[in-house]
C-alpha positions, -999 to +999 in steps of 0.1 A: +000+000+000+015+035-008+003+064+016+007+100+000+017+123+026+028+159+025+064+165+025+061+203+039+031+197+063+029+160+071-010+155+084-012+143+116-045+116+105-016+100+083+014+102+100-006+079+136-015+054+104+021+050+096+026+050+135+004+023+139+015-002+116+050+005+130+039-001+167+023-036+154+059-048+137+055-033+103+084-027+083+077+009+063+098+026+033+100+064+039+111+096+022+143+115+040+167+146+032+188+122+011+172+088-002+137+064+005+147+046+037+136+015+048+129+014+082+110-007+114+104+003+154+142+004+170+127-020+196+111-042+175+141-070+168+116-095+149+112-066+121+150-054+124+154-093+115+136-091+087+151-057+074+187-077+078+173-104+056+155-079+033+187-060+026+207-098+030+233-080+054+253-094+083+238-085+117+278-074+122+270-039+099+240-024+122+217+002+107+217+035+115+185+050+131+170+079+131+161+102+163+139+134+167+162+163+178+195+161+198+173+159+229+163+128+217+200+117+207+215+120+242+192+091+253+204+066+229+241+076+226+268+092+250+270+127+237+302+151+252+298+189+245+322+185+216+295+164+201+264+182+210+279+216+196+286+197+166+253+185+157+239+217+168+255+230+138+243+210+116+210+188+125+190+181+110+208+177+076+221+151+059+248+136+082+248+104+101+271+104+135+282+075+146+287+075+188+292+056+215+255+038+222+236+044+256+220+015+275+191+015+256+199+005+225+191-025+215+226-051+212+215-061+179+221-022+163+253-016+182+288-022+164+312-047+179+327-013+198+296-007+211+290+024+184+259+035+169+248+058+137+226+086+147+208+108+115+182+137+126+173+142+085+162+173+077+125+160+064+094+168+080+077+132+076+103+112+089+104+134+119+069+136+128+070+100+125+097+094+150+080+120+174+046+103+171+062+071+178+079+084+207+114+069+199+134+061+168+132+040+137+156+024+120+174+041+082+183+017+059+182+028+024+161+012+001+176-008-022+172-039-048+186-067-029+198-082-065+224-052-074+223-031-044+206-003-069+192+023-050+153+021-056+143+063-064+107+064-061+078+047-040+067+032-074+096+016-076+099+005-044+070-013-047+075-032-077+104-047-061+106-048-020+066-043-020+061-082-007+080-080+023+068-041+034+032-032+053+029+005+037+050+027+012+052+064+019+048+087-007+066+123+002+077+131-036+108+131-049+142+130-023+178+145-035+191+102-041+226+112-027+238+094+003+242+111+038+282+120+052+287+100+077+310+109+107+326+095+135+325+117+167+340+090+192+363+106+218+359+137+201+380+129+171+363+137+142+365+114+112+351+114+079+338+078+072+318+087+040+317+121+023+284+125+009+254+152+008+265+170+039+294+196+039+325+179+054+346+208+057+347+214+089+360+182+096+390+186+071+410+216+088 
């Protein structure tokens, strides 16, 4: 099923649907600030199972998930005042930080060193959907699980992961390049993956 929802103004009637399937295990694909993510409740570890399988990668390469605002970052990862000015600067926006992992994330999405990838996207339906859950959801992008092709729009989506998701939703076109990610552990920053999000400041 694909569910159209406004990309400025998400509507609140649609955005509890999508929250509800999530709450009851669903697996949903999503629009964010960089490409259609594929994504499941971060507490849920019979759908993040199925997401692994779906996207046939090794529990050992967690997702990243995605959190409200950096209030909502400090519960699921240690953040120093290094960090926190950081991400000031630039959430939300198309960066994923990768941190040291609070208590309460789940084993199965931390990293062998006990690291986690954070993104805040700058999108309004991702966000409201997080915030109407009440914590995060997992960011996979969505991809062909034959080539690893990223899949562009919710049409597409369909046509090829549609059997194993409960609800497409529709928020337009997305930009289709890949968030920067960066490593803030002990406060050295590291560029991991240049991508969408000005690295700059991380290169002087």
């Amino acid at each position: 099923m694909i569910l159209e929802i406004n990309p400025q103004h998400p509507e609140p009637r649609k955005v509890k649907q999508v929250v509800d399937i999530l709450a009851k295990g669903g697996i949903i694909a999503y629009p964010t600030d960089t490409y259609y993510g594929i994504g499941c409740d971060l507490f849920d570890k019979h759908a993040i199972e199925k997401i692994y399988k779906l996207k046939r990668r090794s529990p050992h390469q967690p997702f990243s998930f995605i959190c409200s605002d950096l209030k909502n970052i400090s519960e699921y990862a240690q953040v120093t005042n290094y960090a926190y000015k950081t991400m000031k600067r630039l959430l939300p926006g198309p960066y994923t930080f990768i941190l040291e992992g609070s208590r309460l994330v789940p084993r199965i999405m931390l990293t062998k060193r006990k690291a986690v990838g954070i993104r805040v996207p700058d999108h309004p339906i991702c966000l409201a959907i997080v915030k109407e859950l009440g914590h995060p959801i997992i960011s996979t992008s969505a991809t062909n699980p034959e080539d690893d092709r990223i899949l562009e729009t919710p049409h597409e989506i369909r046509d090829i992961l549609g059997h194993s998701l409960d609800l497409i939703v529709d928020g337009g076109p997305v930009p289709g390049r890949p968030s920067s990610v960066i490593s803030l552990i002990e406060d050295t920053p590291e560029v991991l993956r240049e991508g969408s999000g000005d690295v700059e400041i991380f290169q002087t």
